[in-house]
C-alpha positions as MATLAB code, in Angstrom:
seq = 'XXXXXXXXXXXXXXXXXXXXXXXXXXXXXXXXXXXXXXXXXXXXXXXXXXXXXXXXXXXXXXXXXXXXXXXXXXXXXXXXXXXXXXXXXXXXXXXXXXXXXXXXXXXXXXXXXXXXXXXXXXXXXXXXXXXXXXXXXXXXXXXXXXXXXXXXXXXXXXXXXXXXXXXXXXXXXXXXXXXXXXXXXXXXXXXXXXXXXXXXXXXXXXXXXXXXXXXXXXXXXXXXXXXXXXXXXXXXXXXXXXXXXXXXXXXXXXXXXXXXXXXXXXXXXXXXXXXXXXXXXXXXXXXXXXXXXXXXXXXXXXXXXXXXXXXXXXXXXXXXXXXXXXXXXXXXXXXXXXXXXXXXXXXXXXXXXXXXXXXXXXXXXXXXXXXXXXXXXXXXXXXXXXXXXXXXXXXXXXXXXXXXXXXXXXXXXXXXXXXXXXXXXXXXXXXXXXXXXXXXXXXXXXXXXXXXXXXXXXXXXXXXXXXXXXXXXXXXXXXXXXXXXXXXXXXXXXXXXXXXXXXXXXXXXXX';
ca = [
      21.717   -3.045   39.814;
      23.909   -4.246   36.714;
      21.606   -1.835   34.586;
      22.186    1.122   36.697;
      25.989    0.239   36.803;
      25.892    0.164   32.636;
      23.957    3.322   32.069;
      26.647    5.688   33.147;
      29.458    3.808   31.125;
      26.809    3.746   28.009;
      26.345    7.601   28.149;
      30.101    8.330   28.721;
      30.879    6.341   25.041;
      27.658    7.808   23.684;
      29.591   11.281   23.804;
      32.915   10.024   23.332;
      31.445    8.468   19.923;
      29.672   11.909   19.795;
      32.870   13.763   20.138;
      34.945   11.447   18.127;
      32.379   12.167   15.019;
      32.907   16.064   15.898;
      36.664   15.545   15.405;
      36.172   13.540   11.693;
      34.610   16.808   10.730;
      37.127   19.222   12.016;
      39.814   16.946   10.727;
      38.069   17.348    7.343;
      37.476   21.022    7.151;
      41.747   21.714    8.334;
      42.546   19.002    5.793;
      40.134   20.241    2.613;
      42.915   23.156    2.513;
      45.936   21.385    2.013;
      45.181   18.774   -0.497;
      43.396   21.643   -2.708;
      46.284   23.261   -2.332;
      48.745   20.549   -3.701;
      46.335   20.194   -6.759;
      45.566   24.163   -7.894;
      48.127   23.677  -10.831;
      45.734   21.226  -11.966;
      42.483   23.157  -11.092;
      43.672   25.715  -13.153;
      44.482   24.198  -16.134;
      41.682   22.307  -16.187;
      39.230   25.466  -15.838;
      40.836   27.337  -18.112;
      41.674   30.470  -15.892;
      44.690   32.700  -15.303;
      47.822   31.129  -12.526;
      47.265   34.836  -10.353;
      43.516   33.805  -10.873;
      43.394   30.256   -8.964;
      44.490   31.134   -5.619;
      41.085   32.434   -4.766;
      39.828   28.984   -4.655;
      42.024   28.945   -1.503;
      41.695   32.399   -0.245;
      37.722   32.206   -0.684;
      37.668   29.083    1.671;
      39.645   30.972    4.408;
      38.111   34.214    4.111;
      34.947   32.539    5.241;
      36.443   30.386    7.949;
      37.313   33.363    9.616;
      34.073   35.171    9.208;
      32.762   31.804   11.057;
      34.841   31.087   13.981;
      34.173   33.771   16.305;
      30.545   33.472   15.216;
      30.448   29.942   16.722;
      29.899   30.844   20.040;
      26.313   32.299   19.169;
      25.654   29.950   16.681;
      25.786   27.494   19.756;
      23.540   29.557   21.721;
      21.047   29.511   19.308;
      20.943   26.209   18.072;
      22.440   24.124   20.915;
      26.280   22.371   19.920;
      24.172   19.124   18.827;
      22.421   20.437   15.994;
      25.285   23.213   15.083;
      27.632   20.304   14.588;
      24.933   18.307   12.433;
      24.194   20.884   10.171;
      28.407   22.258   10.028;
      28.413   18.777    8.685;
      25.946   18.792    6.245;
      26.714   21.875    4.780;
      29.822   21.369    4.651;
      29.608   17.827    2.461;
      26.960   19.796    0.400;
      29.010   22.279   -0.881;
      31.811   19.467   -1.096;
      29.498   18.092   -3.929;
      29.067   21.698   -5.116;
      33.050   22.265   -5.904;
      33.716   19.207   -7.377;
      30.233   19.727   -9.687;
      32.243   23.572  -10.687;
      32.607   24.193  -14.354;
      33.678   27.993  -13.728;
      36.035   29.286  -11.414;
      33.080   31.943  -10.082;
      30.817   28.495   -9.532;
      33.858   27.234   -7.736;
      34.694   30.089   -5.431;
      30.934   30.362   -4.351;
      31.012   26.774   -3.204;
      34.047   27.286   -1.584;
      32.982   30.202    0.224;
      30.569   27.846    1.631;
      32.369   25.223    2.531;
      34.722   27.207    4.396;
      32.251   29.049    6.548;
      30.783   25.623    7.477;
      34.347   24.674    8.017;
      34.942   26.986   10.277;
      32.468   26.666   12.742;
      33.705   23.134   13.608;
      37.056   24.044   14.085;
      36.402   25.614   18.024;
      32.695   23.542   17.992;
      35.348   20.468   18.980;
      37.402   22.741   21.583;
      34.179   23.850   23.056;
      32.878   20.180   23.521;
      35.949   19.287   25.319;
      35.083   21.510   28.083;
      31.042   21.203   28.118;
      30.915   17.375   27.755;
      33.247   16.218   29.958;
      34.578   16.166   33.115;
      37.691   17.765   34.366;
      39.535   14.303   34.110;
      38.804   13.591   31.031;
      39.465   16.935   29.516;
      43.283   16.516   28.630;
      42.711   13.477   26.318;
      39.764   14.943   24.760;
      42.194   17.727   23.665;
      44.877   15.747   22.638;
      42.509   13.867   20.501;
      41.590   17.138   18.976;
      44.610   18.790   18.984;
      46.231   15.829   17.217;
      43.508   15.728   14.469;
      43.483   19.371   14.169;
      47.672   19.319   13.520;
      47.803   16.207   11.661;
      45.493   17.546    8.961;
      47.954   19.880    7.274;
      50.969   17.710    7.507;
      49.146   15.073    6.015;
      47.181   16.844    3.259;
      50.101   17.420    0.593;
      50.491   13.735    0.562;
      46.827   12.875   -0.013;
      46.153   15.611   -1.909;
      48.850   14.362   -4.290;
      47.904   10.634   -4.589;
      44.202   11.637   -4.735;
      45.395   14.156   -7.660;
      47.108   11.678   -9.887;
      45.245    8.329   -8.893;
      41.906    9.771   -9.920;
      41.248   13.802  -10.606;
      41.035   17.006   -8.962;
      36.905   16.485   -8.557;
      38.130   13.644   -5.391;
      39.438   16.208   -3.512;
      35.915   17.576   -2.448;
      33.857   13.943   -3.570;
      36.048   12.146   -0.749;
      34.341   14.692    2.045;
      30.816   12.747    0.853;
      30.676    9.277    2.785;
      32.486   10.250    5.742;
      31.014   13.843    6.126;
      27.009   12.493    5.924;
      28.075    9.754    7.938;
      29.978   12.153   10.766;
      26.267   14.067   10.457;
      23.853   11.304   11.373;
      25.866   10.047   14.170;
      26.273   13.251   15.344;
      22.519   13.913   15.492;
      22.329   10.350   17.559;
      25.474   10.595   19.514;
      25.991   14.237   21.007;
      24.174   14.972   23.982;
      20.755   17.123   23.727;
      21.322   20.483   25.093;
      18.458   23.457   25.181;
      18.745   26.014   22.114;
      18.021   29.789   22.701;
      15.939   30.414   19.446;
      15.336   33.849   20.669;
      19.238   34.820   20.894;
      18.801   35.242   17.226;
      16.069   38.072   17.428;
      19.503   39.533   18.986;
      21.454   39.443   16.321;
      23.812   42.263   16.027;
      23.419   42.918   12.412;
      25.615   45.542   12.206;
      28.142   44.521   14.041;
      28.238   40.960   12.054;
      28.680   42.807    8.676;
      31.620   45.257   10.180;
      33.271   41.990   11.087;
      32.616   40.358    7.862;
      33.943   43.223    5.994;
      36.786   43.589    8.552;
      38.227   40.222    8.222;
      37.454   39.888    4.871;
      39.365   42.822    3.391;
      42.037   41.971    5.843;
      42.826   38.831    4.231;
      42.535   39.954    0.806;
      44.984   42.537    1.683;
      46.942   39.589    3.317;
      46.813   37.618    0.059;
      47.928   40.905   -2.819;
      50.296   42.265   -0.473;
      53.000   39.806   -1.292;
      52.730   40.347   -5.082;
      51.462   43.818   -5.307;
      53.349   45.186   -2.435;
      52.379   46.471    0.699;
      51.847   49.925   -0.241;
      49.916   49.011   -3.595;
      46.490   51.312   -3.697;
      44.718   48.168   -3.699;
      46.144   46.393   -0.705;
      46.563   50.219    1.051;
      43.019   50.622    0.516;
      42.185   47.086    1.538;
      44.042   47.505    4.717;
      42.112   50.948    5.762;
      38.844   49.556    5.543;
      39.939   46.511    7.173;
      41.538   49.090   10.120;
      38.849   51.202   10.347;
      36.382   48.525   10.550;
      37.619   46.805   12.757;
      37.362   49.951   15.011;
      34.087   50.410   14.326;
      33.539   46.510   15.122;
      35.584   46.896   18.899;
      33.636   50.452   19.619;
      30.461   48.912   18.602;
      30.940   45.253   20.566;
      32.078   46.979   24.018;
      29.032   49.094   24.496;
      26.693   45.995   23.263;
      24.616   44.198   25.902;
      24.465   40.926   23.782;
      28.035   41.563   21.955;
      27.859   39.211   18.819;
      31.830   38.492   20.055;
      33.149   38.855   23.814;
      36.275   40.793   23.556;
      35.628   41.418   27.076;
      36.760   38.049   27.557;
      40.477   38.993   26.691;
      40.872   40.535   30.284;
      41.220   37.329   31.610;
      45.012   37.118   32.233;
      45.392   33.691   31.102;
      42.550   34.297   28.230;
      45.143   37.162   26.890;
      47.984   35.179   26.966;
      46.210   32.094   25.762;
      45.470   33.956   23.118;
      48.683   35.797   21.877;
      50.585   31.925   22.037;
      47.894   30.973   19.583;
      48.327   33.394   17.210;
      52.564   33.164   17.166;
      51.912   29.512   17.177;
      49.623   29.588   13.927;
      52.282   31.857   12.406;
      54.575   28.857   13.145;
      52.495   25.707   11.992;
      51.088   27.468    8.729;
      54.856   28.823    8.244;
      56.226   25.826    8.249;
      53.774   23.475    6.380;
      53.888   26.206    3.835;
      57.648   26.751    3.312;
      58.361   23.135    3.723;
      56.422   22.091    0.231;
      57.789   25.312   -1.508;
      61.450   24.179   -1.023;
      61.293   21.151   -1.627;
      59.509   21.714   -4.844;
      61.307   24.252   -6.100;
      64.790   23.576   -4.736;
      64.542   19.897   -4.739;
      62.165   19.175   -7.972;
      60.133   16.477   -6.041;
      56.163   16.096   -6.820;
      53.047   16.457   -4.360;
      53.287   12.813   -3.596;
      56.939   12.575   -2.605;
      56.751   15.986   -0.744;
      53.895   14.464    1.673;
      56.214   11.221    2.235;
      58.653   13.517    3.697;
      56.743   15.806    5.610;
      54.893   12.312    7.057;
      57.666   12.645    9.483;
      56.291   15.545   11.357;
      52.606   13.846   11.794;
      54.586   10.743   13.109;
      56.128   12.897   15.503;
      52.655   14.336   16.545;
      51.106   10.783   17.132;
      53.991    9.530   19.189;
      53.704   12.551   21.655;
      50.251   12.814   21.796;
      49.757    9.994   24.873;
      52.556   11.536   26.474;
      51.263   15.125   26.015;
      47.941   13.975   27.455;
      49.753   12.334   30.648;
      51.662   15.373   31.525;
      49.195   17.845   31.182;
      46.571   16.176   33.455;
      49.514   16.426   36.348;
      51.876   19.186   35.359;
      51.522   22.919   35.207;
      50.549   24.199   31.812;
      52.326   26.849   32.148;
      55.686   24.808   32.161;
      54.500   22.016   29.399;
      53.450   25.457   27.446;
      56.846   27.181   27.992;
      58.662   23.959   27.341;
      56.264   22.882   23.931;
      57.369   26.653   21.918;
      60.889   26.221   22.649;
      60.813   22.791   21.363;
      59.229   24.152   18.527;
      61.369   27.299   18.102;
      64.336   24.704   18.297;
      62.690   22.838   15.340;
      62.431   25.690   13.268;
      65.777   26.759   14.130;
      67.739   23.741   13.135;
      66.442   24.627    9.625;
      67.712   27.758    9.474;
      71.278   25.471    8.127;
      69.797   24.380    5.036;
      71.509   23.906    1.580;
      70.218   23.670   -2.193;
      71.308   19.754   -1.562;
      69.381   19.475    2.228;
      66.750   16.367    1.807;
      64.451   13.869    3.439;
      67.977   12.780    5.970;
      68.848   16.454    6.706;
      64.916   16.930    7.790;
      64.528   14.663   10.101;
      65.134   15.720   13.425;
      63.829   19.271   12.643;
      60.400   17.554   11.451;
      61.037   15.342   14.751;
      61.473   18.728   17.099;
      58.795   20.483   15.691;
      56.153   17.118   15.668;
      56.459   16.771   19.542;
      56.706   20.727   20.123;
      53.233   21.256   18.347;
      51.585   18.912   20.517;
      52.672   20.873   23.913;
      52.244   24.141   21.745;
      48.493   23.169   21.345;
      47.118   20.748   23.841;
      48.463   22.761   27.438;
      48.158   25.832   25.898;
      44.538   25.342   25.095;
      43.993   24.537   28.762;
      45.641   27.649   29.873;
      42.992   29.995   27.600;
      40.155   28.020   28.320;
      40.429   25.975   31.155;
      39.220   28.672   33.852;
      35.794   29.918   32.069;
      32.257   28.699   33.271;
      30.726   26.173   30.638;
      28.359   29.140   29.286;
      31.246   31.341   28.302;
      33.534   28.573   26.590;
      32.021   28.840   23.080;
      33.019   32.298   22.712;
      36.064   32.198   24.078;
      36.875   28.824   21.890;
      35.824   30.817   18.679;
      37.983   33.935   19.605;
      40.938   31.743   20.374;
      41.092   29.926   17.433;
      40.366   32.424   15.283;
      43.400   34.138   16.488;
      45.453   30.980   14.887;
      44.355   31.450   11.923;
      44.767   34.844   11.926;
      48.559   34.401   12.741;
      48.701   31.700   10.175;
      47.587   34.061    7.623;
      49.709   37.286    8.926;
      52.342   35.018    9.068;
      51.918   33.506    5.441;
      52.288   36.720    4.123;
      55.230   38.024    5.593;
      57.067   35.117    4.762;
      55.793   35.770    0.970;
      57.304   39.436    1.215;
      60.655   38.147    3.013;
      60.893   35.306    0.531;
      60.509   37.004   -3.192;
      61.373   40.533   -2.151;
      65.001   39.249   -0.578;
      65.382   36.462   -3.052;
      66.203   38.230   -5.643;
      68.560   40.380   -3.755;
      70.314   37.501   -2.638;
      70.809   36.555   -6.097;
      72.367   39.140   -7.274;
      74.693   39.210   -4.409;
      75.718   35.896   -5.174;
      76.248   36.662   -8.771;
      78.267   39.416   -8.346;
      80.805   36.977   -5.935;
      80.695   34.580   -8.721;
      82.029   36.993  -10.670;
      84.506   37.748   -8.146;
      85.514   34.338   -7.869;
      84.505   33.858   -4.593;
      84.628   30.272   -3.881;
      81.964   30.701   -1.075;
      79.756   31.337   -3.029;
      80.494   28.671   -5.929;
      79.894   25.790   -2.704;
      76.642   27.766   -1.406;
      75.491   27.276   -5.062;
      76.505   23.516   -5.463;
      79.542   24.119   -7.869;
      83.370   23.032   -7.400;
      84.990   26.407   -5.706;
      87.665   25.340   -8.172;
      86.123   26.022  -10.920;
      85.687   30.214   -9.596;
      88.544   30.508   -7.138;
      91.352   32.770   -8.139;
      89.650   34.390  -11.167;
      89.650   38.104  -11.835;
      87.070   40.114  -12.115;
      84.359   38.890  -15.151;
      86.361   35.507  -15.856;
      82.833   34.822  -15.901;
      81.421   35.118  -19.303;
      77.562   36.199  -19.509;
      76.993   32.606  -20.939;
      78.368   30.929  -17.769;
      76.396   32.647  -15.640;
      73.489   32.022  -17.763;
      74.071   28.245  -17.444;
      74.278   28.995  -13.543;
      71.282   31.366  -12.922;
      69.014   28.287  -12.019;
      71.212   26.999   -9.388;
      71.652   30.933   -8.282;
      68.131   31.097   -7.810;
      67.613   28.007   -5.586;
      70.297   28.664   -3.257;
      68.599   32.569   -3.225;
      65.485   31.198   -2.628;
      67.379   28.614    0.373;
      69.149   31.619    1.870;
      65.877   33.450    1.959;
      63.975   30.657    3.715;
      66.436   29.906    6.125;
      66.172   33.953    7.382;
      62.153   33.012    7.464;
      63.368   30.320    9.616;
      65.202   31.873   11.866;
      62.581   34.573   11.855;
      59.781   32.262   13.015;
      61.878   30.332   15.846;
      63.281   34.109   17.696;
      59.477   34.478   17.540;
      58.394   31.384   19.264;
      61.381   31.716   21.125;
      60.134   34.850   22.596;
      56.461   34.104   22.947;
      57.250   31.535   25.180;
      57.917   33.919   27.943;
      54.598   35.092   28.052;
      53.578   32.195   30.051;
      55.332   34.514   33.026;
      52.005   36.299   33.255;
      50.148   33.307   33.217;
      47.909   32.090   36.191;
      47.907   28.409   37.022;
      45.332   26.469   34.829;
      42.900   23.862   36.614;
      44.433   20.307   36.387;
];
């Protein structure tokens, strides 16, 4: 009788340990973007290759993360979530050996388009376990666990990527993947449940459909990536975005009239699917936004390095762990509609406190902004991931997981380039603006730069000599630069702000 009483309570920590293994991997494939990211200076230099050049290390990696996601869903169909999961893993610390074993930037951008498309199916592999290994009550900690991983990764990755940068060389950022990635894979294989593959859901392969997506996705985010420097209406980026328009077209025509579609859009006429769906991709917009501008100001404004720019922004992933339990708590017994609705206005009030900040705003002013936005992700993510997902049968989670996440990072990377076009195409205009009052002798603008108002106030016209100003234009340029974020902040929290009132439409979610 003891034996039968054990068995149950071994199986249930068999997948827990199963699931918890699945998490180590997603944590790893959100996280191998932000430390490389902290560490392309150093890439660059060390391979020899142009600064405009480098960035494709990154934008190779995401490119094929969102070719993967919404592929997930038949990936697990054909190959069961077990052994998807095992070889994600695999591949994925494979080609982590492969990028840090680059001697050419080509070499390096093939491994990286690799790594991200094994990346990417583990991303909504762990949001599809959630709701196919366990049951209803154990659902909401299962996605806080995840949701807390999947957050954590890119407020912690500046400050790793950093240390790992100076302590020892770029080649750790990818080696470091090795031990815990092989490891992640055999336990996996032991750990996670055995579920029945459908081999033959391969022979059913839309083919053409799966290259109008890849082509689709991946022109849109090259587009994504020039527009900022080349300008929106560039030939290039033009051209990029037609094919990218018109495929995708092609890709929607083609997947609505297909008996095995190879994504189900159909799924988005589930009300809270929809909705589910739209808060993801404003609240990728969001989290991307903000780990992005958050490292640009302060190392440009402020002048501090990779490793003291992750000690700040540890505040945020503080913020996540201490709301996680209570996240989980309230959204086994409240409405996730409310804990939704409640989670983006705590975020939009994060990002809106920095819409205040100075050339001289540090660590102190950051705090409770950081604090705001820590707790709002975790009701942004965990609910809201209930409220897309939480009504589907088990067989129809996988897709729906892939589309919905994909949709994140598909805000996060509209969103990053929007903010590149607001910040260095009204930068320099505020700069010249302020000039021009310095000139004036407009004391306002003397403080905004971080200079006694004395030392402009009641001057004519030009008491500024050319060599002043010349002393002055780096200081001009920061607070530009500050004025220009803080509209991107502002930007980003009316945004959040007003997504939050899609939850109106919203059904109640199981709890």
């Amino acid at each position: 009788m003891s034996q039968a009483r054990r068995v149950p309570h071994l199986a249930e920590a068999r997948t827990w340990g199963g699931f918890a293994t699945m998490c180590v991997g997603m944590f790893m494939a959100v996280l191998d973007v932000q430390v490389v990211a902290t560490s392309l200076p150093t890439i660059q230099h060390s391979l020899g290759v142009a600064p405009d050049a480098i960035s494709w290390v990154q934008t190779a990696y995401l490119t094929a993360e969102v070719v993967s996601i919404p592929l997930t869903g038949l990936l697990t169909r054909i190959m069961s979530l077990r052994w998807l999961v095992v070889a994600a893993l695999v591949v994925f610390t494979a080609a982590s050996v492969g990028c840090a074993a680059s001697a050419t930037l080509p070499e390096l951008v093939v491994w990286r388009l690799i790594q991200g498309f094994a990346g990417g199916t583990l991303i909504p592999a762990v949001f599809t376990a959630v709701f196919l290994l366990f049951p209803l009550r154990d659902q909401p900690l299962a996605t806080t666990l995840a949701g807390v991983l999947a957050v954590l990764a890119p407020t912690v990755g500046p400050i790793v990527g950093g240390f790992i940068t100076d302590a020892l060389s770029w080649h750790w950022l990818f080696l470091i993947n090795v031990a815990p990635g092989f490891v992640a894979a055999i336990l996996a294989a032991r750990l996670l449940p055995r579920a029945k593959a459908d081999a033959a859901a391969a022979r059913q392969l839309d083919v053409p459909g799966l290259a109008l997506m890849a082509l689709s996705l991946a022109t849109l985010m090259v587009a994504l990536k020039e527009a900022p420097t080349r300008g929106w209406l560039s030939p290039l980026v033009g051209a990029a975005f037609l094919i990218a328009g018109l495929g995708s077209l092609a890709f929607v025509r083609r997947t609505l009239k297909a008996p095995r579609p190879l994504v189900a859009l159909r799924l988005l006429r589930d009300r809270n699917f929809g909705v589910g769906c739209l808060l993801s991709f404003v609240f990728g917009a969001g989290l991307f936004g903000s780990v992005y501008m958050m490292p640009v100001f302060l190392a440009y404004v402020r002048g501090h390095g990779p490793f003291e720019i992750g000690r700040i922004m540890l505040v945020t992933g503080v913020a996540q762990l201490f709301a996680a339990p209570f996240a989980a708590a309230l959204e086994a017994r409240v409405d996730a509609r409310l804990l939704t609705a409640a989670g983006f206005l705590l975020f939009a009030a994060g990002l809106g406190l920095s819409t205040v900040q100075t050339i001289a705003t540090d660590y102190d002013a950051m705090v409770w902004p950081q604090i705001l936005r820590g707790i709002g992700i975790m009701f942004c993510l965990v609910p809201t991931t209930r409220l897309a997902l939480g009504l589907f049968p088990a067989a129809e989670v996988p897709d729906a997981s892939g589309l919905f996440n994909l949709l994140r990072n598909l805000g996060g990377a509209i969103g990053l380039a929007l903010i590149d076009t607001i910040l260095y195409g009204r930068a320099p205009v505020i700069g010249e603006a302020l000039e021009a009052s310095l000139r004036a002798g407009d004391p306002a603008a003397a403080r905004q730069i971080g200079i006694p108002a004395t030392l402009v106030a009641h001057q004519a016209s030009g008491a500024l000599d050319p060599h002043t100003i010349e002393l002055l234009r780096s200081l001009i340029a920061k607070a530009a630069l500050t004025q220009a974020m803080n509209e991107v902040w502002g930007m980003l929290a009316i945004l959040t702000c007003a997504a939050s009132l899609a939850v109106l439409w919203a059904n109640r979610a199981r709890t």
